[in-house]
Residue frames as a rotation matrix with the C-alpha (Angstrom) as fourth column:
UNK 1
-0.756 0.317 -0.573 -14.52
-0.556 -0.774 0.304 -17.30
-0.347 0.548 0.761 19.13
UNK 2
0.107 0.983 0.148 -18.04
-0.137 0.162 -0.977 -18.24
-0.985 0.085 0.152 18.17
UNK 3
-0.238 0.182 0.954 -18.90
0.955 0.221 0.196 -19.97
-0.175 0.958 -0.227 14.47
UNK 4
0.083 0.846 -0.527 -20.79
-0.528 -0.411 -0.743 -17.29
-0.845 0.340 0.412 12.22
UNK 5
0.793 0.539 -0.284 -23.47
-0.607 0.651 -0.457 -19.48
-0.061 0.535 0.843 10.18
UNK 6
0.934 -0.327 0.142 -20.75
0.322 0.945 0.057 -22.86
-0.153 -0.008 0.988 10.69
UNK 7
0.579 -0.813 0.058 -17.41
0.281 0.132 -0.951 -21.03
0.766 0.567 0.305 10.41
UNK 8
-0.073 -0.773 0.631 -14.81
-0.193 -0.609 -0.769 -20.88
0.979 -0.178 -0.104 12.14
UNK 9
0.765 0.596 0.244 -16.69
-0.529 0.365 0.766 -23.14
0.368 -0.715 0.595 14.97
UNK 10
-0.157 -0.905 0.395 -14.25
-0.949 0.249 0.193 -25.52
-0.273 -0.344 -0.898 17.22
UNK 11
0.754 0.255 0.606 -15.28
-0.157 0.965 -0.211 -28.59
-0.638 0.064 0.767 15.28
UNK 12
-0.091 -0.754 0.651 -12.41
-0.152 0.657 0.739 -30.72
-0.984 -0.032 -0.174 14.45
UNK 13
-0.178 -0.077 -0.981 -11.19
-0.934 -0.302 0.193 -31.05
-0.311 0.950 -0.018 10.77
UNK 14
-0.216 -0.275 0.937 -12.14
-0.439 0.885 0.159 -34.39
-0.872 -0.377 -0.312 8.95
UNK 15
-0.712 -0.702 -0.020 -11.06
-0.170 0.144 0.975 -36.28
-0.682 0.697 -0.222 6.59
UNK 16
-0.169 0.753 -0.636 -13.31
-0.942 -0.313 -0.121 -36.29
-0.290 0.579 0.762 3.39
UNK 17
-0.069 -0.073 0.995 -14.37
-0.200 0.978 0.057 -39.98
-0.977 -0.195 -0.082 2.52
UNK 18
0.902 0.334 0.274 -13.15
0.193 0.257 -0.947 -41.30
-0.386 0.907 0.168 -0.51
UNK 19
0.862 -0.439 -0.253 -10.72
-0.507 -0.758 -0.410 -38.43
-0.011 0.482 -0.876 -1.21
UNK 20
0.572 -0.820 -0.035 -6.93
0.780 0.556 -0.286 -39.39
0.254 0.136 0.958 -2.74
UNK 21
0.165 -0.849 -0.502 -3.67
0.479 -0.376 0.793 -38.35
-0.862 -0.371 0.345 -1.53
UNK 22
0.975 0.218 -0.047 -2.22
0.040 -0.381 -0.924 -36.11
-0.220 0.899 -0.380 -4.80
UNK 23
0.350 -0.924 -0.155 1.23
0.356 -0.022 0.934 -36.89
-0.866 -0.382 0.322 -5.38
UNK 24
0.978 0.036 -0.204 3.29
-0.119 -0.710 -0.694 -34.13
-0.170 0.703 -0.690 -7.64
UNK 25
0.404 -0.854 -0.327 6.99
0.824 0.184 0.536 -34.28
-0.398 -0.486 0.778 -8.26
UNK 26
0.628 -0.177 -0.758 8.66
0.093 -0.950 0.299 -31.20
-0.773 -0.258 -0.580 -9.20
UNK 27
0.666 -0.730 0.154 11.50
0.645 0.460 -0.611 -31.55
0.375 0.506 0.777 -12.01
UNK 28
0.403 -0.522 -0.752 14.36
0.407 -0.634 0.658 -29.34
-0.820 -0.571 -0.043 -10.68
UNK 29
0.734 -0.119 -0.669 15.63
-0.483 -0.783 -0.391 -26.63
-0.477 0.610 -0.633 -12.62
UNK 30
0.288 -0.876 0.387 18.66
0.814 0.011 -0.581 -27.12
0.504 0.482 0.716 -15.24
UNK 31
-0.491 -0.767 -0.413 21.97
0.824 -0.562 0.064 -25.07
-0.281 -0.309 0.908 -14.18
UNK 32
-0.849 -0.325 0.416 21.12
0.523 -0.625 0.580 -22.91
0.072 0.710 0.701 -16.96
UNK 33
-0.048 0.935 0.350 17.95
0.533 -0.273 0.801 -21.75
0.845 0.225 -0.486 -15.72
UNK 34
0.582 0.423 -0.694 18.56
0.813 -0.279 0.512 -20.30
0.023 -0.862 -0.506 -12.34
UNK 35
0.468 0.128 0.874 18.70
0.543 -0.822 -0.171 -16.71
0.697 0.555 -0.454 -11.95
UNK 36
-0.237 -0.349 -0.907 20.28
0.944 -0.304 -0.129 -14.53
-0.231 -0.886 0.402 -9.79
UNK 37
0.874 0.480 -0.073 19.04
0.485 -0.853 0.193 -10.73
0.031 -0.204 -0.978 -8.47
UNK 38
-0.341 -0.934 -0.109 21.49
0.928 -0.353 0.120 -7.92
-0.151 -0.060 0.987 -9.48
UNK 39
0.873 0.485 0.052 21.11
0.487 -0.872 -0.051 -4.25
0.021 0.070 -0.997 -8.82
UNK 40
-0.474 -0.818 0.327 23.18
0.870 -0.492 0.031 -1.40
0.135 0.299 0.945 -10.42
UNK 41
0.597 0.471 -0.649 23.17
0.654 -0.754 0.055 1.95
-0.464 -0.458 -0.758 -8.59
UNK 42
0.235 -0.595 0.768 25.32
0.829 -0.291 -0.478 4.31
0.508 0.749 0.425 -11.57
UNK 43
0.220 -0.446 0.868 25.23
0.062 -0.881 -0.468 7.06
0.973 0.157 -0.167 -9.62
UNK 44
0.906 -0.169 0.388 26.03
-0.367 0.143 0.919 5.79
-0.211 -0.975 0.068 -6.27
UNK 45
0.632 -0.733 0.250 29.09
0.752 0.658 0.026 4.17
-0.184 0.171 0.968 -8.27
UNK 46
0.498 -0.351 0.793 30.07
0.474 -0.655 -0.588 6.74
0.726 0.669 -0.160 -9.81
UNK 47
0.614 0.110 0.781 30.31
-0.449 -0.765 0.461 8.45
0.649 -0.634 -0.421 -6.68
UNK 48
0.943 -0.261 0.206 32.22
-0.016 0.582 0.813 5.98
-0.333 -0.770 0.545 -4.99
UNK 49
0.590 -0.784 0.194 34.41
0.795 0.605 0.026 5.52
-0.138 0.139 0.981 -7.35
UNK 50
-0.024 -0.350 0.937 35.54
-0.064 -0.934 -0.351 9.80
0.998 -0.069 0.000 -7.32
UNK 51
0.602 -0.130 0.788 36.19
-0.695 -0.572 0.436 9.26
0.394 -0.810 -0.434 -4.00
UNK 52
0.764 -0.600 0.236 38.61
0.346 0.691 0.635 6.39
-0.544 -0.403 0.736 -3.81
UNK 53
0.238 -0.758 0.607 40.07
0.962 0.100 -0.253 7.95
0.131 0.644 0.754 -6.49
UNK 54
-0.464 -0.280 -0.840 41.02
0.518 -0.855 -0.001 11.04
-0.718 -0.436 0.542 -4.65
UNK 55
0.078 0.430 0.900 38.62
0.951 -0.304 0.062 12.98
0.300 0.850 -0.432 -6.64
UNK 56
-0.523 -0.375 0.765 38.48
0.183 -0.926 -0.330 16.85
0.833 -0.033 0.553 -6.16
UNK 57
0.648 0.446 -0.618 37.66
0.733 -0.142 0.666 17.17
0.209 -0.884 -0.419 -2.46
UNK 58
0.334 -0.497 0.801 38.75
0.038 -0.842 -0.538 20.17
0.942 0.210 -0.262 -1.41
UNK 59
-0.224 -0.500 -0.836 41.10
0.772 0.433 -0.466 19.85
0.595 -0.750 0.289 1.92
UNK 60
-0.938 -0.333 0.101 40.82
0.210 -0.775 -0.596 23.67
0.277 -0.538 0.796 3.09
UNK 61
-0.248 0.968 -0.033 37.32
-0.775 -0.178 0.607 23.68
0.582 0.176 0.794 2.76
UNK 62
0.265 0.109 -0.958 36.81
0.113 0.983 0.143 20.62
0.958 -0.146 0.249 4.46
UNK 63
-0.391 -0.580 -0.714 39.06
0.802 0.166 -0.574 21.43
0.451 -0.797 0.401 7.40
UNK 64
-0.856 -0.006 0.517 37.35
-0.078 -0.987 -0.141 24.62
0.511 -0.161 0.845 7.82
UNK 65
-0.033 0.882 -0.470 34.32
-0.315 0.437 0.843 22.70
0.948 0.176 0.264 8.18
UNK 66
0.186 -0.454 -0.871 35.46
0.617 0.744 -0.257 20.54
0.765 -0.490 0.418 10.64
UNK 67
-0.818 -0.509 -0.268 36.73
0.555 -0.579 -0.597 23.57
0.149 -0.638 0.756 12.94
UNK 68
-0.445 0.804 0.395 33.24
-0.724 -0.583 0.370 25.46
0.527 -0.121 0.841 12.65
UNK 69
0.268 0.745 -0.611 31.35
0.319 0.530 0.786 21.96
0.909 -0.405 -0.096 13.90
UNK 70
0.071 -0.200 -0.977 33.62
0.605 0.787 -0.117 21.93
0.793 -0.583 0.177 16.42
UNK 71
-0.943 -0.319 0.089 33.48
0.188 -0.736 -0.650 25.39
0.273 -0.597 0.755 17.80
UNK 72
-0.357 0.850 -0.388 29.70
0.794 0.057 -0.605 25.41
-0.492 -0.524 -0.695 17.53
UNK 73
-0.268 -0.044 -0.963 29.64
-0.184 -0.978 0.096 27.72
-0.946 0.203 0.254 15.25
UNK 74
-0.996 -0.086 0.040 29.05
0.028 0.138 0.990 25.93
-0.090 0.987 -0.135 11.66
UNK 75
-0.475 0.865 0.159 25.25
0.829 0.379 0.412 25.62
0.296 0.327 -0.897 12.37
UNK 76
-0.913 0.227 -0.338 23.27
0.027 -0.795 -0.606 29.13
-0.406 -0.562 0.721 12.51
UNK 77
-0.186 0.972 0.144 20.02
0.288 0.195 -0.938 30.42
-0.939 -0.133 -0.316 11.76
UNK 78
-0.010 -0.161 -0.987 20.56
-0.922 -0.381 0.072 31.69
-0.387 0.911 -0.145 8.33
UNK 79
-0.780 -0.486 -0.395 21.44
-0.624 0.652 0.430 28.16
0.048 0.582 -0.812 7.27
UNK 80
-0.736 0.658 0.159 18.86
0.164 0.402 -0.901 26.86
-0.657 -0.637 -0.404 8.89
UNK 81
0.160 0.894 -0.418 16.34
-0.302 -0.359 -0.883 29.03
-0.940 0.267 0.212 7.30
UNK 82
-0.196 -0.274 -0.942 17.95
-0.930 -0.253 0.267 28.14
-0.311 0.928 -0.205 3.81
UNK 83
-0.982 0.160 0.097 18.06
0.162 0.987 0.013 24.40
-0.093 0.028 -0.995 4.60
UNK 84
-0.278 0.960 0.033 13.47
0.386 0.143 -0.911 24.98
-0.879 -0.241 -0.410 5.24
UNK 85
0.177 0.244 -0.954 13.13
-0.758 -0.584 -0.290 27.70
-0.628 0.774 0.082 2.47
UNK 86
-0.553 0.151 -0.820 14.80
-0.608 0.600 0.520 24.53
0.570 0.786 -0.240 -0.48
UNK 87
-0.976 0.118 0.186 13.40
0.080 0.977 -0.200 21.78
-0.205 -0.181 -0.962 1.51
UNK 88
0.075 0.994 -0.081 9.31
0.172 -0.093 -0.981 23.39
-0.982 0.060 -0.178 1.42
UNK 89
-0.268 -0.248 -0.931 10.68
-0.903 -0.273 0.332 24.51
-0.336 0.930 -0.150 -2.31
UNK 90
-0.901 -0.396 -0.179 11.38
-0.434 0.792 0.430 20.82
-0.028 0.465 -0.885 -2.94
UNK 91
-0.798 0.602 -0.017 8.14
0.508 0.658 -0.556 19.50
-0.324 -0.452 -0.831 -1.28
UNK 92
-0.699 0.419 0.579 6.19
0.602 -0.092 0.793 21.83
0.386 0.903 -0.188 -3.56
């Protein structure tokens, strides 16, 4: 790639005359200063925690489910349309 006006040309980097090294040292944190990242999702807990605890899931309702996927029969166009009709609702 070509300089524009001296940049970015293939001339070789060099050292500035005169110039000192800068040496820095860091202090390292204390114990008691280092943080740690912590995210709390309340209503993903919540939820988690009504469903280990056998919360009100309703077996018959569930199993019924389960027997429509599997006949091919649980998706139709009614639902469908209902599922487009809240989603374009939602999306304003």
């Amino acid at each position: 790639m070509s300089g524009i006006n001296g940049i970015g040309g293939n001339t070789p980097v060099n050292r500035v005359a005169g110039a000192k090294a800068i040496h820095k040292s860091v202090p390292a944190k204390p114990a008691a200063m280092v943080k740690t990242d912590r995210v709390e999702l309340s209503t993903v807990k919540h939820l988690m925690e009504t469903l280990k605890a056998g919360g009100p899931i309703r077996a018959d309702k569930v199993a019924a489910i389960k027997a429509q996927i599997a006949a091919g029969t649980y998706e139709t166009s009614a639902k469908l349309d209902a599922a487009i009709e809240r989603l374009m609702n939602d999306l304003g």
